[in-house]
C-alpha positions, -999 to 999 in steps of 0.1 A, spaced: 33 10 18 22 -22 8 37 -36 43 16 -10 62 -9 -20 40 -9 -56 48 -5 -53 87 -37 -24 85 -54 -51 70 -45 -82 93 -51 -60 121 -89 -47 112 -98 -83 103 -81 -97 139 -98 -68 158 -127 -71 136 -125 -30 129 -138 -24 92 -122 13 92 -88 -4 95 -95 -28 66 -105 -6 44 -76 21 51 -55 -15 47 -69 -22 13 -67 15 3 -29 18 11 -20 -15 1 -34 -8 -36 -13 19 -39 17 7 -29 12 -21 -53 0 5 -80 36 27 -73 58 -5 -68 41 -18 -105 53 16 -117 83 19 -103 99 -14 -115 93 -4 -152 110 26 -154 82 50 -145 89 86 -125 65 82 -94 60 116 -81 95 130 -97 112 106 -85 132 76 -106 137 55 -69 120 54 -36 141 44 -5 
């Protein structure tokens, strides 16, 4: 997510689209919020890994 994320977001700034920035910024922050999570120990929806 935080890939996605990070391409969302070098797109809508390249392309100059704003809806793609801030979907980019949106799904960025929670893949840093699950990844922050994940790596101490935390279930994230259930789930102890995510492949």
């Amino acid at each position: 997510m935080v890939i996605t994320g990070l391409v969302l977001l070098i797109i809508g700034f390249a392309l100059s689209i704003p809806v793609l920035w801030a979907i980019g910024v949106f799904v960025a922050a929670i893949g840093v919020v699950l990844a922050f999570l994940g790596s101490y120990g935390h279930l994230v929806g259930g789930r102890a890994h995510w492949f």
